[in-house]
Structure formats: C-alpha cells, structure tokens
C-alpha positions as CSV (number, residue, x, y, z in Angstrom):
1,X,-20.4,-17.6,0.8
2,X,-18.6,-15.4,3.1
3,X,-18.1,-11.9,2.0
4,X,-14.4,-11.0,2.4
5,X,-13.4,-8.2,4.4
6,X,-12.9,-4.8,3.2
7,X,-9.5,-2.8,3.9
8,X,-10.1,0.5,5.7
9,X,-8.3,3.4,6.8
10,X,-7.8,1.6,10.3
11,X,-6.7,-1.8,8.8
12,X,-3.8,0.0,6.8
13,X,-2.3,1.9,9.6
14,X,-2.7,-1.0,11.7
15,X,-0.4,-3.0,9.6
16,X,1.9,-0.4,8.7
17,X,2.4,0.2,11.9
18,X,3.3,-3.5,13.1
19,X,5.7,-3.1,10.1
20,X,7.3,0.4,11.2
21,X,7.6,-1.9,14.3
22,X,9.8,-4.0,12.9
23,X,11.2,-1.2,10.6
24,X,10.4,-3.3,7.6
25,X,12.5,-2.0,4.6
26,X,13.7,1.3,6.1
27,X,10.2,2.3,6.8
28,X,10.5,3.8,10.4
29,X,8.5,6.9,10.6
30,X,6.4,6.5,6.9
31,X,2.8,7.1,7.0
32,X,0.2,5.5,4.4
33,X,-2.2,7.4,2.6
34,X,-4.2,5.6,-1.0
35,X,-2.6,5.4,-3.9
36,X,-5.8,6.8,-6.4
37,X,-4.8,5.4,-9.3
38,X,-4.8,1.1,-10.0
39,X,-7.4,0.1,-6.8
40,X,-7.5,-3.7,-7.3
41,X,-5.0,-4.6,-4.3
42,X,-6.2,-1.7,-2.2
43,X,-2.9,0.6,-3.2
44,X,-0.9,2.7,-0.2
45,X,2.3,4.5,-0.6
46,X,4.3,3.9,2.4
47,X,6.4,7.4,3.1
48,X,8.2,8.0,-0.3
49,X,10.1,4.9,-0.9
50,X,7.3,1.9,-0.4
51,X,4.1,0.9,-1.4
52,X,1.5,-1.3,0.0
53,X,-0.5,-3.5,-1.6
54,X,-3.7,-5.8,-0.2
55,X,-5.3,-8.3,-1.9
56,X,-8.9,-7.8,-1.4
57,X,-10.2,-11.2,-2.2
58,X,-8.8,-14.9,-2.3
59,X,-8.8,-15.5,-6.4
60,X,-6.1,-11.7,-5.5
61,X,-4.3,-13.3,-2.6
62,X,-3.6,-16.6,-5.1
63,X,-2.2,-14.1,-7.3
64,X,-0.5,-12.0,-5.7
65,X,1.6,-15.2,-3.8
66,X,2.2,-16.1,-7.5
67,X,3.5,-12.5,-8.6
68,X,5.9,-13.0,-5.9
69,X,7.5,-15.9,-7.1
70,X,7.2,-14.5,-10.6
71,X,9.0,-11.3,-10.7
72,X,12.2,-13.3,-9.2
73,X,12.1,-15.8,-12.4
74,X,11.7,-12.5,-14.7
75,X,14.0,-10.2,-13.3
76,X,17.0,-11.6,-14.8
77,X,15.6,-11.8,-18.1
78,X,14.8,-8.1,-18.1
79,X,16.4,-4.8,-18.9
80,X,13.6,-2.7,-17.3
81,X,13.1,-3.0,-13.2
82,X,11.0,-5.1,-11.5
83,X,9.5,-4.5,-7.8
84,X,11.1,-6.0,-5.1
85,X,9.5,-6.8,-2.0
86,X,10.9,-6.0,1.5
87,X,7.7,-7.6,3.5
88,X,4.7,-10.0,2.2
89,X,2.6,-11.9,4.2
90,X,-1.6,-11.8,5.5
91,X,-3.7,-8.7,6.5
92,X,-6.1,-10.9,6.9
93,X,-7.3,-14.6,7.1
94,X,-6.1,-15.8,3.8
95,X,-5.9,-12.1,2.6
96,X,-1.9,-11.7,1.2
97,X,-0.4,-8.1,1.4
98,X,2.8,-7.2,0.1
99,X,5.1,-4.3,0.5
100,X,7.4,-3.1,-2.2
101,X,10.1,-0.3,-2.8
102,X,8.8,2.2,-5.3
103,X,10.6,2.2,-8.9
104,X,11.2,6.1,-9.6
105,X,9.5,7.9,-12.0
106,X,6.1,8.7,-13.5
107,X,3.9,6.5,-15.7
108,X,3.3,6.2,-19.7
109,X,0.4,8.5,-18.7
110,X,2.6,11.1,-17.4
111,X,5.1,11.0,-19.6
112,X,6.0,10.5,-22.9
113,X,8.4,7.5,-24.2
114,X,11.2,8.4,-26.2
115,X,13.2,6.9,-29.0
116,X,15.3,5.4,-26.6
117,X,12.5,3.7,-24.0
118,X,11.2,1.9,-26.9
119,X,14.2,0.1,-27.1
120,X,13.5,-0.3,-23.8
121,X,10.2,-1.7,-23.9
122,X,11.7,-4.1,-27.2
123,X,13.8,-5.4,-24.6
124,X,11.1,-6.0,-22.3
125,X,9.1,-8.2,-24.4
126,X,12.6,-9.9,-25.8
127,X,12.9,-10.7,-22.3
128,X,9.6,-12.1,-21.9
129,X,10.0,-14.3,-24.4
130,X,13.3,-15.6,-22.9
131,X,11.4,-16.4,-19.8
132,X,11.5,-20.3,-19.5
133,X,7.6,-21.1,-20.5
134,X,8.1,-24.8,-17.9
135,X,9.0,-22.5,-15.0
136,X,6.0,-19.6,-15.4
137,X,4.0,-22.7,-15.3
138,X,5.2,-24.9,-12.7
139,X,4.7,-21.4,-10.3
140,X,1.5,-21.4,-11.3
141,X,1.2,-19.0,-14.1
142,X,-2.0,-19.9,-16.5
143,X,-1.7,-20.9,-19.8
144,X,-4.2,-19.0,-21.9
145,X,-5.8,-19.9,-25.5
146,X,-5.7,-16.7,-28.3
147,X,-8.3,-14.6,-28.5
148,X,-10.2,-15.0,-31.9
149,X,-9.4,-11.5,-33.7
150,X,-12.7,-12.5,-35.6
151,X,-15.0,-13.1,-32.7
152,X,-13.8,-9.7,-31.5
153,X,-14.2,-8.0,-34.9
154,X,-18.0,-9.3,-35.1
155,X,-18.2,-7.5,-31.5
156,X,-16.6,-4.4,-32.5
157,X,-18.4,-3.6,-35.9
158,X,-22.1,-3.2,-33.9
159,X,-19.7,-0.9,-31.6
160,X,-18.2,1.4,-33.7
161,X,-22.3,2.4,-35.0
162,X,-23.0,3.2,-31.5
163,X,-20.1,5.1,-31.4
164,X,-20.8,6.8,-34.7
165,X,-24.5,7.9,-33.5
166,X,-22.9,9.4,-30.6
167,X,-20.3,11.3,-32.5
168,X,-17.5,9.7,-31.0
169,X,-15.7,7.5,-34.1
170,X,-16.0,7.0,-37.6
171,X,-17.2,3.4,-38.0
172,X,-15.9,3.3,-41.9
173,X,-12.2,2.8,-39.9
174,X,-13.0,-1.0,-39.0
175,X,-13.7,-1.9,-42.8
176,X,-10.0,-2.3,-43.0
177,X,-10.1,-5.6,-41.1
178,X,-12.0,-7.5,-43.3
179,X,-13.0,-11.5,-42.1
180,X,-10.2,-12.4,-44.6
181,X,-7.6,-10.1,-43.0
182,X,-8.8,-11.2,-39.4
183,X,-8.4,-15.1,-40.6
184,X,-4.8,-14.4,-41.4
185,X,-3.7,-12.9,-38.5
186,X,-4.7,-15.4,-36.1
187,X,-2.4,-16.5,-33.7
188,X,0.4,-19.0,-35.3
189,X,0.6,-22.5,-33.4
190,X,3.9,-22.5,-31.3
191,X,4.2,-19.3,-30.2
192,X,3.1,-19.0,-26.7
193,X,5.2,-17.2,-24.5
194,X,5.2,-15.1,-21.1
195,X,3.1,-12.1,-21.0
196,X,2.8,-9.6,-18.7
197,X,-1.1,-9.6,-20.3
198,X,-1.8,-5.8,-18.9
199,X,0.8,-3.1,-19.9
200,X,-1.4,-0.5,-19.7
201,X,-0.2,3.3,-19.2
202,X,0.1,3.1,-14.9
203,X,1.9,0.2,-15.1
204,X,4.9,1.7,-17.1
205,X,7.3,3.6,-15.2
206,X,8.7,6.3,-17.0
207,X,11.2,8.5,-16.4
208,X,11.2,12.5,-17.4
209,X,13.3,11.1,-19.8
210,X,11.0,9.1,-21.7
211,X,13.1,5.8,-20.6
212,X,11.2,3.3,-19.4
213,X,12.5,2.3,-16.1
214,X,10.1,-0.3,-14.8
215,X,7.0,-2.9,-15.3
216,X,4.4,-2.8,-12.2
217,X,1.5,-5.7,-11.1
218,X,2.4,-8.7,-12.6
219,X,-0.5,-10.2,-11.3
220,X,-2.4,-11.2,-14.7
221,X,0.6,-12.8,-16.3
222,X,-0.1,-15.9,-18.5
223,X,1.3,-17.6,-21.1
224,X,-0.1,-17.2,-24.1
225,X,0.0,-15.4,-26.9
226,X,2.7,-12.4,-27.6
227,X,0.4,-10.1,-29.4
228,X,-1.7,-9.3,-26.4
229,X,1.4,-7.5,-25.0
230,X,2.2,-5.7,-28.4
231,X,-1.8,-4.4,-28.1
232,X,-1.3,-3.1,-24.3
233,X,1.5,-1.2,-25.2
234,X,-0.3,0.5,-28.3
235,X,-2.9,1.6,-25.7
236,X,-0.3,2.3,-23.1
237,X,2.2,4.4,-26.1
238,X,0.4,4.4,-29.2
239,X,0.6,1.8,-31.6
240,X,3.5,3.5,-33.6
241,X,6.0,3.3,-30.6
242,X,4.3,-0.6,-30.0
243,X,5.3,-1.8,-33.2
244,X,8.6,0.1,-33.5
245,X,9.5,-1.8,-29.8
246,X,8.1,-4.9,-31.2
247,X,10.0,-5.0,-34.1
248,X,13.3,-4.3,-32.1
249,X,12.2,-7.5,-30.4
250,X,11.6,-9.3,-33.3
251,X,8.3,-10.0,-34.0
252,X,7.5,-9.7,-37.5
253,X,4.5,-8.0,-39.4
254,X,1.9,-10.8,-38.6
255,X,2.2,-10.0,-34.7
256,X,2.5,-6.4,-35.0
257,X,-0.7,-6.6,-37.0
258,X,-2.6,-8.9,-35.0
259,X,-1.7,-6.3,-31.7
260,X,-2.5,-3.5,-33.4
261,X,-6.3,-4.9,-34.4
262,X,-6.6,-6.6,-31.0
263,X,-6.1,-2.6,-29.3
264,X,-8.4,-1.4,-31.5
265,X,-11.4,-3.5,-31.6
266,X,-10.8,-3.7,-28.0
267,X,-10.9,0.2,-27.2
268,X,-14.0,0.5,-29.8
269,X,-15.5,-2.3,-27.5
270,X,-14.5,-0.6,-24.1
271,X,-15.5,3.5,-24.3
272,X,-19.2,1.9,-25.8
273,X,-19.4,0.1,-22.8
274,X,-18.3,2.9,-20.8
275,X,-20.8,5.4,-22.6
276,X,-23.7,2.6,-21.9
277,X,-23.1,2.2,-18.7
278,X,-21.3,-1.4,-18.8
279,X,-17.9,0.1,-17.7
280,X,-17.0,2.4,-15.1
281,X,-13.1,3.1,-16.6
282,X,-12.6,6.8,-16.6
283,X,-13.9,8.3,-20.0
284,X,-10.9,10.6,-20.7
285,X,-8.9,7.7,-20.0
286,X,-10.4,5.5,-22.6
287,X,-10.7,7.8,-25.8
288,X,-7.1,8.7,-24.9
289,X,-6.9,4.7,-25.5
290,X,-8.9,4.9,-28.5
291,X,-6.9,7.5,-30.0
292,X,-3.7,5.8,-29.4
293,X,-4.4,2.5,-30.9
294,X,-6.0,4.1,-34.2
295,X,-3.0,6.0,-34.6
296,X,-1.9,5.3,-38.1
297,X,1.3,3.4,-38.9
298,X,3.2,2.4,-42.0
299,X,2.8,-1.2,-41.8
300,X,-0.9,-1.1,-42.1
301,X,0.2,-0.6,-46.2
302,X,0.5,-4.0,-46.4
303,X,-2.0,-6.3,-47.8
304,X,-1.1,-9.5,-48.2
305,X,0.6,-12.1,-45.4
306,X,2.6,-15.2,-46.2
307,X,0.9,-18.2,-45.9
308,X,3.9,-19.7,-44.0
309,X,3.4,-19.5,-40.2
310,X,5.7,-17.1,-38.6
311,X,8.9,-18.1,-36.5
312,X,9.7,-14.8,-34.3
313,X,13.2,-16.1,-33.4
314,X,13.7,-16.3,-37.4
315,X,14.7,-12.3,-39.0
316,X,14.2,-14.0,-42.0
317,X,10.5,-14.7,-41.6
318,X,9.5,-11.3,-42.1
319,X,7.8,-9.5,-45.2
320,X,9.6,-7.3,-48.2
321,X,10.6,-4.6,-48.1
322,X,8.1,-2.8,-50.9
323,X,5.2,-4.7,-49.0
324,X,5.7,-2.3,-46.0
C-alpha cells in the first residue's frame, strides 16, 4: 500500500499562496504558521481570521468532504457557531483541505464556562437532537451501536489498581458503579440521535465570558447514542456543568448518569494508558480530564432508576424529586 504523503512547511505555503492568489476569503497578505494544538488535519492559522486544515490520509479526506456537507445541515439547528468554509478542495491526490474563518475566542481549556454558556451548550445538544437523523445519514454520517457501560467498567476496575499503585486515584471510587447500576443505565432502544461524538476542551470555543460561542471538527460525528456527548462535555467542563446543560436540554437522570460513568471509566482507562506507555495524550491534559469527570454531583444520590425506558422529548419521564 502506498504511504500517503506528508504535509510540510513547503506544501502549506505552496497552497496558501495559490489561495492568497486568488485572495480566497479576504486572505491577501496572511501567512501560515501550525496550529499546536488538535494535529489530525495538519492545522495552520491563516493570518488572524482563517485556518487551514489538511487531511492527512484518505479514511481524513472522506471525512472531512462529509464534515463539509454536515455543518450546513446543523447550522440551522444550532445556537452556538459553526465553521464556515471560504475554500475546500485537494492538496494533494485524493488529499481534501479546507479553509475556514476562525470563530473568536479561546477554548474550554482556556476559559472557564459560565452559568450562562451552559445554557448554551444545553442548546447545542437540543439542537443535535433536532438534526433530521435521515439526512446525517444519507450525507454519509455513520450510525454507531452504544457502548456497553459494563464492558467498559470490567476495563476500568483493573485500571483504577494501576492507578492506585502509582498514587494517582483511589480505586474504592469505581465501587459505586456496581454490574447492577451499569445494567440499568444502558442505552434505551430509540434514542439515537446526532452527535458531535468528540467535545472535548479545544473544540469548544469560549469566549472571556464564559459563553460558548462555537463547536470545531465535526469530523467524528455519528449517530448514535446522546450520552457520549453528555460524557465529552464532563471532560471538556466538568461533569457538574455537563449535566446541568443536559438537563436544560432535556435529558433526564438515566442519560446524565450513563455520561457521567462513560467519562469516567474512560479517563481512568486513558491516563493508565498514558502512564504505560499506550497513549501519547499530554499527561496534564488527561488528569485535568480525570479530575473533571469525578467531580461529584448531586444526582449521583440517587439509587434506584425506573424500569420504564426513557423518552427525552417527555419532561415527565424524569425521576422525583426526593430521589435527586
């Protein structure tokens, strides 16, 4: 098989300049340099108001023709920005590149969300789930199967007593999600929708404000289930602010829940990894991660789910009150 090429230096300011050529977006006079942060398309800011991204393999390229198409169908259904491209085509034999204008603003790892941007990110995933599930899939979007919260507990529990021997988390924490507990919040029949499938931190933009402004690299987006969303924002903003959002939007305690425990067995999973050499994710990055999605929240008092499964258009399919 035929290694695909590599972007360099050269190949960037090649194609920036046959695009300063033909003043793509306003870009006359920009230069490129990387983008550090997020290297999976090859990242270059483009002077101050673009950014350039390159595919740098054809499973990317597929994708990234796909995002394209995608962020149109979503943007109407949002209250948050999406990118909009001002150029998109090949940087190199079957090799897509597309250039974007920059949403302003930081990232959820710069700054922090406020009161207010979780309302914002409750109307994100409200929008998500608005988004015509026929027409994500007829552009191409994938339609991905739960995970199993068990499977992923049985991997965890070995994980946290690696962690524990190197001082890095208290294993006794997992005991709360008992086989029982992970049984019950399995993902309800039905509820498939669009999800963005990677919220982490970078790809929030958020404002000094703490309002979040805009939702970068829709690239992984699938349908499938809701939850995984709710457990990359509890990495990307803790899983208070996560379930605060995803209770604005609707989803009741069973969702939340499910999130919350796939973000957790997940980072448990993930900074082992990185310590034995599996992963190669920054390591501040990922206890930050850890931290965030053992934060301790209210709803965690309850102890007993309806059997009923859950409707998260219905308000009234939700728990009582002196269960939370």
């Amino acid at each position: 098989m035929t290694q695909p090429p590599t972007p360099t230096a050269d190949t960037v300011r090649r194609l920036v300049r046959s695009l300063l050529k033909d003043g793509a977006g306003g870009t006359s006079g920009a230069e490129a340099r990387p983008v550090t942060a997020g290297t999976e398309h090859s990242t270059w800011w483009v002077g101050t108001r673009h950014v350039l991204r390159l595919a740098p393999d054809r499973d990317a390229a597929v994708r990234q023709r796909r995002e394209l198409r995608l962020r149109d169908l979503t943007r109407p259904h949002l209250p948050v920005a999406v990118p909009a491209g001002v150029a998109h085509g090949e940087w190199a034999p079957g090799l897509t590149y597309t250039l974007d204008t920059v949403i302003p603003g930081g990232t959820a790892e710069e700054h922090d969300v406020s009161a207010v941007g979780e309302a914002d990110l409750a109307g994100l995933l409200t929008g998500l789930r608005e988004v015509p599930v026929r027409q994500a899939e007829t552009l191409g979007v994938p339609r991905t199967p739960p995970r199993s919260l068990e499977a992923l507990r049985r991997m965890a529990v070995p994980a946290a007593e690696r962690l524990a021997a190197a001082d890095e988390f208290d294993p006794a924490r997992l005991l709360q999600l008992t086989p029982p507990v992970a049984a019950q919040l399995a993902a309800q029949p039905g509820t498939a929708v669009l999800t963005h499938h990677d919220l982490k931190g970078e790809h929030l933009v958020v404002s000094a404000d703490g309002r979040v402004r805009g939702v970068l690299d829709w690239t992984d987006a699938v349908v499938g289930d809701p939850a995984e969303d709710i457990a990359g924002l509890a990495l990307a903003v803790g899983s208070g602010a996560a379930v605060r959002a995803a209770t604005l939007a609707g989803y009741g305690p069973r969702p939340c829940l499910r999130g919350l425990w796939l973000a957790r067995c997940d980072t448990v999973i993930r900074l082992t990894d990185r310590l034995e050499g599996r992963d190669d994710s920054p390591l501040p990055l990922l206890r930050t991660q850890l931290r965030r999605a053992w934060e301790t929240i209210l709803l965690e008092r309850v102890t007993e789910l309806r059997e009923a499964p859950e409707d998260p258009e219905d308000p009234e399919d939700t728990m009582d009150d002196d269960e939370l």
